[in-house]
FIPA-914700 format. One record per residue (C-alpha): residue in one letter; x, y, z. Coordinates in pm, 1 decimal, always signed. Layout:
<atoms>
- code; xx; yy; zz
- A; X; Y; Z
...
</atoms>
This chain:
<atoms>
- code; xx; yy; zz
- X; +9659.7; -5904.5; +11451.5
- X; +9384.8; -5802.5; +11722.5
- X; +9467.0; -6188.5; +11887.8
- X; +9826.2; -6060.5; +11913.6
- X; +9664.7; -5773.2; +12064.6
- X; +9436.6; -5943.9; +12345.5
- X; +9711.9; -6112.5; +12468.8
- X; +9951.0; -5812.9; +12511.3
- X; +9651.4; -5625.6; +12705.3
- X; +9540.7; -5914.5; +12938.7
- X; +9910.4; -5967.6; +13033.1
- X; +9922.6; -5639.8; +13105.2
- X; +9628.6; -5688.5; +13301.1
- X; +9783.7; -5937.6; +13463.2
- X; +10106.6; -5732.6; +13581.3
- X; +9864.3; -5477.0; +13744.4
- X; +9671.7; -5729.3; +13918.0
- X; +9982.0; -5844.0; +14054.9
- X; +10126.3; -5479.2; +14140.5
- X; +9752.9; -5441.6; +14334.8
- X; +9845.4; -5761.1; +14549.1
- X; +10189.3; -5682.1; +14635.0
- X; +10089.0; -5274.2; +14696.6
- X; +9807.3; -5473.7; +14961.7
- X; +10062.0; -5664.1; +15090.9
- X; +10352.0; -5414.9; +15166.6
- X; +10089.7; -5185.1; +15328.6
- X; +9983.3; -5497.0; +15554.8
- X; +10273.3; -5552.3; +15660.4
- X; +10370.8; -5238.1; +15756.9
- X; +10098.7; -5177.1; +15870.2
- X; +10158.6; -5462.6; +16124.2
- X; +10494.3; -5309.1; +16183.5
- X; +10417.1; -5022.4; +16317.0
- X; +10147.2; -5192.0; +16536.6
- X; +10446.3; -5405.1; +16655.5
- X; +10644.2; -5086.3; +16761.1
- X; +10444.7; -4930.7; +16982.2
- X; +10390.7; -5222.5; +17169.9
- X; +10807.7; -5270.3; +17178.8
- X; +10817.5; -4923.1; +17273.8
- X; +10604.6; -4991.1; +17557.8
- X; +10804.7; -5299.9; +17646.5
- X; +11149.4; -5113.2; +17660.8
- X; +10995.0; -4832.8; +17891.5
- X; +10825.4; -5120.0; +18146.3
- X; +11167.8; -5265.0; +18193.1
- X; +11331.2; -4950.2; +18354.4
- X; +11058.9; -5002.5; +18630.0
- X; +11314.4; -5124.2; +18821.6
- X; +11541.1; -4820.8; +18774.7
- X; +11343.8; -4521.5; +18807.9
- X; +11025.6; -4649.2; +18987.4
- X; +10682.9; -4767.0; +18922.3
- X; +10528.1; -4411.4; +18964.4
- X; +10754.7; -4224.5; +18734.1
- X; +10773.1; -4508.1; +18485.0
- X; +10399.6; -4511.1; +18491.6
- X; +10442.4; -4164.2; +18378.4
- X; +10683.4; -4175.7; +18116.3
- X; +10493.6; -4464.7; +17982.3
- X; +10192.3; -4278.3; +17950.2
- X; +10350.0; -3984.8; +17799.4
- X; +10591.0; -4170.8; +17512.4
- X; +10245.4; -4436.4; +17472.8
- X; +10038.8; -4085.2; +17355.6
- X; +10335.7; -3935.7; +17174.3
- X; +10370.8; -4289.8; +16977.7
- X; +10032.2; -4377.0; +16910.8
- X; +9975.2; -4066.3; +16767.2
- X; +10281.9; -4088.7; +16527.6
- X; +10198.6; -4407.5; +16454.3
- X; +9864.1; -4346.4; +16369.7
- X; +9972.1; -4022.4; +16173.5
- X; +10200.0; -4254.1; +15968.3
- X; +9941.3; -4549.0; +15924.4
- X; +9717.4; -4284.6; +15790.5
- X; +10037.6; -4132.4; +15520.7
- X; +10098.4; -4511.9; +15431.9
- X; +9706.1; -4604.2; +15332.0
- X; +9630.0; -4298.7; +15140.2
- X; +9938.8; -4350.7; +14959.5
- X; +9840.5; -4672.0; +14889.8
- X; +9536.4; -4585.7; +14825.5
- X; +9633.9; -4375.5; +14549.4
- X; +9849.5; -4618.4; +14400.0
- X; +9564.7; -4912.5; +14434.7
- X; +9347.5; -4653.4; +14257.2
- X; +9560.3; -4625.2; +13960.1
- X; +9667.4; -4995.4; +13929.9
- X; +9285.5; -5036.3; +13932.4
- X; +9187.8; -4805.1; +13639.1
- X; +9537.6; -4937.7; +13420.6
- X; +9417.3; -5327.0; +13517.5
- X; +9023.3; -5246.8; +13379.3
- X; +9162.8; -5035.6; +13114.2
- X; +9346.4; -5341.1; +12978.1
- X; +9061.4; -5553.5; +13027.0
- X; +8854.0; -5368.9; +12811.4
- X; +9148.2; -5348.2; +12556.6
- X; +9125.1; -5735.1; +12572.2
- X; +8768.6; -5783.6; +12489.4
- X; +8761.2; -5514.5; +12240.9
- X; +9050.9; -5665.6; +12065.8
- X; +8889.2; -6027.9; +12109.4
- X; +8587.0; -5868.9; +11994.5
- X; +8766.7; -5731.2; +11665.2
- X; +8950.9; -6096.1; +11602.0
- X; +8569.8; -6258.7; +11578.1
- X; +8406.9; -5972.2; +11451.3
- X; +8564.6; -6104.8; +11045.4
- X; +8453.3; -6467.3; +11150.8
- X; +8802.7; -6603.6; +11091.2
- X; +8753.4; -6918.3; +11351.9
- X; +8599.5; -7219.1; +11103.6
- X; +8204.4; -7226.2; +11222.9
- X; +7999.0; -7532.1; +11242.2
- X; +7683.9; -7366.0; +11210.2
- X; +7588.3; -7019.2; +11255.8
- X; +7209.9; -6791.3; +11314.0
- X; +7095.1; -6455.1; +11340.1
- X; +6774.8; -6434.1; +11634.3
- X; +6561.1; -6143.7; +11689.2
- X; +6282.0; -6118.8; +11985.7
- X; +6040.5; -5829.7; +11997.0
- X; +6068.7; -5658.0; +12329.3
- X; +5815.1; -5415.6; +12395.4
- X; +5748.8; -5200.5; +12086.4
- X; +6138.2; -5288.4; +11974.0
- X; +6306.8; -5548.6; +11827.2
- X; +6693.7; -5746.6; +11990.7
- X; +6864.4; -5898.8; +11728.3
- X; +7185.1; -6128.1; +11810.1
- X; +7431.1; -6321.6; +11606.1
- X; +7528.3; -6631.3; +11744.8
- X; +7888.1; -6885.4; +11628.4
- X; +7942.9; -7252.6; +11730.9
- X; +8265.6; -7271.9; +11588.6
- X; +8505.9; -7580.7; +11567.5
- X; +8724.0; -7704.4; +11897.5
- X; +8406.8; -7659.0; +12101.4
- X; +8410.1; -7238.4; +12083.1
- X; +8078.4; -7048.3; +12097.6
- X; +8047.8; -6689.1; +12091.8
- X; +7752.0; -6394.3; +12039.9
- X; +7757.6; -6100.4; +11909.7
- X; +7453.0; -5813.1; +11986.7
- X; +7309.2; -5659.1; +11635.1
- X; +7198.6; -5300.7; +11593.7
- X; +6804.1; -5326.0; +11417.2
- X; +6718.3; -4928.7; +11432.6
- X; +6897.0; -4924.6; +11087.6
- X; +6707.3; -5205.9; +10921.4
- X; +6355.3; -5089.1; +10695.2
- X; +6175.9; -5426.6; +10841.1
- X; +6291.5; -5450.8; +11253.1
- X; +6359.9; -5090.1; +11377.7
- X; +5991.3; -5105.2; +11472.7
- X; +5735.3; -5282.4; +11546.0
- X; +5681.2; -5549.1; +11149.2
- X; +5422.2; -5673.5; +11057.2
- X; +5475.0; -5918.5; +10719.3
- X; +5179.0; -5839.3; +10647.9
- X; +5246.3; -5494.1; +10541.3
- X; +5469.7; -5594.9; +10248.0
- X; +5146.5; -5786.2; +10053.6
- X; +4815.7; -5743.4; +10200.1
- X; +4653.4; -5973.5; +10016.2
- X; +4838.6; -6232.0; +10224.0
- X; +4606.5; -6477.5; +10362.8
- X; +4583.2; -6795.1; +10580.8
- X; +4311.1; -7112.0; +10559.4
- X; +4270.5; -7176.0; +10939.7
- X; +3984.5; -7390.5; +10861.4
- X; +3688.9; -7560.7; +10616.4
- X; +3316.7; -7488.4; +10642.3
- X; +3024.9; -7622.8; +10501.9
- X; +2852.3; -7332.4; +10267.8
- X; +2451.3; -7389.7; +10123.0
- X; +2517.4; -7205.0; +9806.8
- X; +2840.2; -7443.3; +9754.4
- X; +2900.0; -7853.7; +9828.2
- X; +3245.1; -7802.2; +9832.4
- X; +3400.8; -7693.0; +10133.2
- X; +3446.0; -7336.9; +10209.4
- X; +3819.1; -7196.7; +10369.2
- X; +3778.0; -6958.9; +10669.3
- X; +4060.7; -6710.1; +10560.2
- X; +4257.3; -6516.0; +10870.1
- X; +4429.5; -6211.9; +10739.1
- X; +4807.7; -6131.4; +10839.1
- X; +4809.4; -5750.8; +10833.7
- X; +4744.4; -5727.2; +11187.8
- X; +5056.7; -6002.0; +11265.6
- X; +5345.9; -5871.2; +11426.7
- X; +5668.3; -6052.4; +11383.6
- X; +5765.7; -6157.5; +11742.0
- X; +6053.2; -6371.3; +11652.8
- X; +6273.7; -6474.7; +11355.9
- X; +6567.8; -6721.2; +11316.6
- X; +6781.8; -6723.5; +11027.4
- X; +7049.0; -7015.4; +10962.5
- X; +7217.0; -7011.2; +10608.2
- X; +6954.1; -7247.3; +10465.2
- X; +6619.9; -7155.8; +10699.0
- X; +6437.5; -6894.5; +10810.8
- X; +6183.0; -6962.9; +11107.5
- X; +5929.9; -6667.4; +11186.9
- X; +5624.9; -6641.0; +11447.7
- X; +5415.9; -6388.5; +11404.1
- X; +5096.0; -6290.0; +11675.7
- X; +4855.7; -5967.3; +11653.9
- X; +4801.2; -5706.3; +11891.5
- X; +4574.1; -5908.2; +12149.0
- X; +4803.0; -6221.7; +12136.4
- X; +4527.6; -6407.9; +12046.6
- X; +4645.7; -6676.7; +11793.7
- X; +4936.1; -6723.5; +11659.3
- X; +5098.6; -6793.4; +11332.5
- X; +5434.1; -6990.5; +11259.6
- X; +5613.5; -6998.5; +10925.1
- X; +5943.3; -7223.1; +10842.2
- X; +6103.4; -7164.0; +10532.4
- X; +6405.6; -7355.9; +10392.9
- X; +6618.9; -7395.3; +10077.7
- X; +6846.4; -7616.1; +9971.5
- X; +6979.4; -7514.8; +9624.5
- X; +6708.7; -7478.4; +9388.3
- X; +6488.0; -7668.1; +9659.1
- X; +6259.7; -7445.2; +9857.7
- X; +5977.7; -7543.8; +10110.1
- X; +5769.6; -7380.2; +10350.4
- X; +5584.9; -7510.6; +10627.3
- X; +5303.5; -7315.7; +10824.9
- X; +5116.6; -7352.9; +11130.0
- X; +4830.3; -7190.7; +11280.6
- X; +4726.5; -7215.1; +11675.6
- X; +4485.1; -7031.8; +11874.0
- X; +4315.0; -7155.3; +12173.4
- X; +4577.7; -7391.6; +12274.6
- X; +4434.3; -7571.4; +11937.4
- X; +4740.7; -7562.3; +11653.4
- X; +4653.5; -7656.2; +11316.6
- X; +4981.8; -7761.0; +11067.3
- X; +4799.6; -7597.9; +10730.7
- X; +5065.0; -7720.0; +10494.3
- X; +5021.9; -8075.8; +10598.9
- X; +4618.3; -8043.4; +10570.6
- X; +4536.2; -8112.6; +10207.4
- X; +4210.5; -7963.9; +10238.6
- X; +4349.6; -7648.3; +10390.3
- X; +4694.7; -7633.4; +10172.9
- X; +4494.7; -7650.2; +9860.7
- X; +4373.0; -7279.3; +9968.8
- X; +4723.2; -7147.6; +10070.1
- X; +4858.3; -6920.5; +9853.0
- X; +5232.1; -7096.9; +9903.4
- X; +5422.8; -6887.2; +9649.5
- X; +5359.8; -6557.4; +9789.2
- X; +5431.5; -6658.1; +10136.6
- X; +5759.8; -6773.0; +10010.3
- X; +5804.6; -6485.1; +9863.9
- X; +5737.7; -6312.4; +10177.2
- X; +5962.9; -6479.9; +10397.7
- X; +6261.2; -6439.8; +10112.3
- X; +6214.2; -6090.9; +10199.0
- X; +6247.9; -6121.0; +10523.6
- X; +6528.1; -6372.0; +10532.8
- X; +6720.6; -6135.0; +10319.7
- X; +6677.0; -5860.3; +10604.7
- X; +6746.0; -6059.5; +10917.9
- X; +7078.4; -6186.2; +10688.3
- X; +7187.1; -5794.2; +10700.8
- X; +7150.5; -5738.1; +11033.2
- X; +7526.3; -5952.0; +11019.1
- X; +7689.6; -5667.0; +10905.7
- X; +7578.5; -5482.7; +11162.9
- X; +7741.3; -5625.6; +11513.7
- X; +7755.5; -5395.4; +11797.2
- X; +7975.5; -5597.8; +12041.0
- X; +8056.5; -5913.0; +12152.1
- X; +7815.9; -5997.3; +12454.6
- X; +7928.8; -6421.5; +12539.5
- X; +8257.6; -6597.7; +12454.9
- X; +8261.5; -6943.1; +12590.6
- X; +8524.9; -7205.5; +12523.5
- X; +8495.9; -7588.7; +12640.1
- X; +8151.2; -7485.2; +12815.3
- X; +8233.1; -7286.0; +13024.0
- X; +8240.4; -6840.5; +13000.4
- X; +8497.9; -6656.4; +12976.7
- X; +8381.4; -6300.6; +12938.3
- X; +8359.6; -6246.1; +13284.4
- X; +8634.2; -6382.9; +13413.3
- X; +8889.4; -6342.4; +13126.5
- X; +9077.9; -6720.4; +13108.3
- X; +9132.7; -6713.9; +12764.7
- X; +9425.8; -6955.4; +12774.3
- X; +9215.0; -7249.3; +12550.9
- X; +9049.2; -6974.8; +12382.6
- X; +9399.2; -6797.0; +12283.1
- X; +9544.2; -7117.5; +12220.3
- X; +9324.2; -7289.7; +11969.5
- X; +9264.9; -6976.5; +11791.6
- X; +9601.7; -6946.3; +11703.8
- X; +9578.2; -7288.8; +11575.9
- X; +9278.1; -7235.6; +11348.5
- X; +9455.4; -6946.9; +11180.1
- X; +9793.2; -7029.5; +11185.5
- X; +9729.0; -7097.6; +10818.0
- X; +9572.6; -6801.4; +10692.9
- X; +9886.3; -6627.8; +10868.1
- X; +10129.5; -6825.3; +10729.0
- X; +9977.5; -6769.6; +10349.9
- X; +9964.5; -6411.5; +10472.6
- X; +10334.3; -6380.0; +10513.1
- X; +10418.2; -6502.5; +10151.4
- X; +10690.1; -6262.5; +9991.6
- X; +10613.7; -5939.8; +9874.6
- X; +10786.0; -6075.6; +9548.0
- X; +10579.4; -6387.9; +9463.6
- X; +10342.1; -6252.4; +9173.7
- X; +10019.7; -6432.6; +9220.1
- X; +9911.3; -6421.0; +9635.3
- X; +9570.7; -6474.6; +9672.3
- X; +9699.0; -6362.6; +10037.9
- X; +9724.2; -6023.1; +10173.0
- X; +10090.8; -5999.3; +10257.5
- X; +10197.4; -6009.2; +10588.4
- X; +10523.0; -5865.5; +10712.7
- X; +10691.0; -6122.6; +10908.8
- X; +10905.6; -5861.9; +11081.3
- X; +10549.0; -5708.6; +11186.3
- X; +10455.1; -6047.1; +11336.5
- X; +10748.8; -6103.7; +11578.6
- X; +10771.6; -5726.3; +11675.3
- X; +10394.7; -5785.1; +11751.9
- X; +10497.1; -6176.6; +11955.8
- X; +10785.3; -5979.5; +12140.1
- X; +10561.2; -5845.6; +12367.4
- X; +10374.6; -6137.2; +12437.8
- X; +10708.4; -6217.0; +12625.2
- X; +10740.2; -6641.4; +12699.3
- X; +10403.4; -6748.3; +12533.1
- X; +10572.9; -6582.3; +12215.8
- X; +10834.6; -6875.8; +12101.9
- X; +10529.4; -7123.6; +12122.7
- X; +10321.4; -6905.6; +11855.4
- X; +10612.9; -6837.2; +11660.5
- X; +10723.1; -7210.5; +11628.3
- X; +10376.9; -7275.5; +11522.8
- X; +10382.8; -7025.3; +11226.9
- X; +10684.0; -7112.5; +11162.1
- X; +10930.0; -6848.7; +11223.2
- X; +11166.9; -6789.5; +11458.5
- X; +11099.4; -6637.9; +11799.8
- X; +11425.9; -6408.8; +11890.1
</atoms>
């Protein structure tokens, strides 16, 4: 129950944050305090003027003004390094349970348990490497992104190029006129010198562009399927000229279509197991707006709870019933886990329905 989890952590976050304010506020005020008594002490020793003379009380006041400032001063310095100590450790415990927050947050997405309205897998080529990313729009307006780790993957821990996996792979970038033939001839452009720059992978698609080493030109493929149904679309641009081949009957006539769907199968398959793969969680953001950074997970915490209060529920079926489809759940392990969520804990109980004390 890593939700169960991020809660306990942030409000334990929360207490330190609080024991940081009041630590900066007692040392304030005392601070101010002792301010406040030398100039009383001053104010007591001025009003025996009268009594043993402006000369002598000149002198006293000089003498019990050095002997208090530097006390004072001494005991201003005690009281901020001893704060300062304390602040230091209510510091670390605060960012300690911060991380324990995320990473626990991070754990509760990392199964996908939040119902997903569409989900894709993007990698970029940067430099001579490849950054992958997973990224969730989930229901009740949640988004969140997750980094991938591509030095493990045969295709994307280097530099790809496609063309490597079938070099016969070739596209029609345009018709010429030949003498020895009245048909039109296809001027073919070879893709073993295309590097994959980028790739986007939905559960039905797969989009890829692919450039060689000078840049020059530039080759986009779209592959989709839909059951049985598969299509592929490809473009070709160089120039600032782009050329849709697939759509050009004179030019898709020469396009060897099956083995470029073939191809990007391939690839699709390999961008798909880069999932399996997260590293962390690197954006969260709930009703528009991120919450990473500043950790107000309240709507985030809340309608999570809601979108699995089911699959908890089901969880917690009796150790006795014979056929669970359900891992079962403890319910004693649930409210020993809501107990230390303190007040927020008989709102989350009520909702999977059992009790709270």
């Amino acid at each position: 129950m890593s939700l169960a989890d991020a809660m306990m952590y942030l409000k334990r976050s929360r207490e330190q944050e609080q024991k940081i304010e009041e630590t900066k506020d007692m040392l304030d005020r005392r601070l101010i305090a002792l301010e406040t008594l030398k100039v009383d002490i001053s104010d007591d020793v001025t009003k025996l003027k009268d009594i043993l003379g402006e000369v002598r009380t000149s002198e006293i006041l000089k003498q019990i003004s050095e002997f208090s400032t530097a006390a004072v001063d001494l005991l201003k310095q005690r009281l901020s390094q001893e704060a300062q100590r304390q602040l230091t450790t209510f510091y670390s415990d605060s960012n300690s349970e911060k991380t324990k927050t995320v990473k626990s947050i991070e754990a509760f997405l990392y199964a996908t348990p939040l119902p997903l309205i569409d989900h894709s897998i993007i990698i970029e080529l940067q430099d001579a490497t490849y950054a992958a990313k997973a990224r969730y729009r989930g229901q009740d307006n949640i988004e969140y992104e997750f980094s991938l780790d591509t030095k493990i993957s045969p295709f994307f821990r280097i530099r790809f190029k496609p063309g490597q996996l079938d070099r016969t792979l070739k596209v029609p970038v345009g018709l010429g006129k030949s003498w020895l033939k009245k048909d039109p001839v296809a001027d073919f452009r070879s893709i073993e010198q295309y590097a994959l720059k980028s790739a986007e992978a939905t559960e039905t698609s797969l989009v890829v562009e692919c450039a060689p080493d000078d840049d020059e030109g530039q080759i986009k493929l779209v592959y989709t399927r839909h059951g049985s149904r598969v299509s592929l679309s490809l473009s070709f641009s160089e120039g600032g000229k782009a050329v849709e081949i697939t759509s050009e009957p004179g030019l898709n006539a020469h396009l060897d279509s099956d083995k470029f769907i073939r191809l990007m199968e391939r690839i699709w398959l390999s961008v798909n197991e880069l999932e399996r793969r997260k590293i962390a969680l690197t954006k969260l953001v709930c009703d528009n707006k991120s919450i990473l950074e500043n950790l107000d997970f309240a709507d985030f915490f809340s309608k999570s709870w809601r979108a699995v209060a089911k699959q908890i529920k089901d969880a917690m079926k009796s150790s006795s019933s014979d056929n669970s489809d359900y891992d079962i759940l403890d319910k004693k392990t649930v409210k020993e886990k809501l107990k230390a969520l303190g007040p927020e804990a008989a709102e989350i109980a009520d909702l999977l329905g059992i009790d709270s004390d």
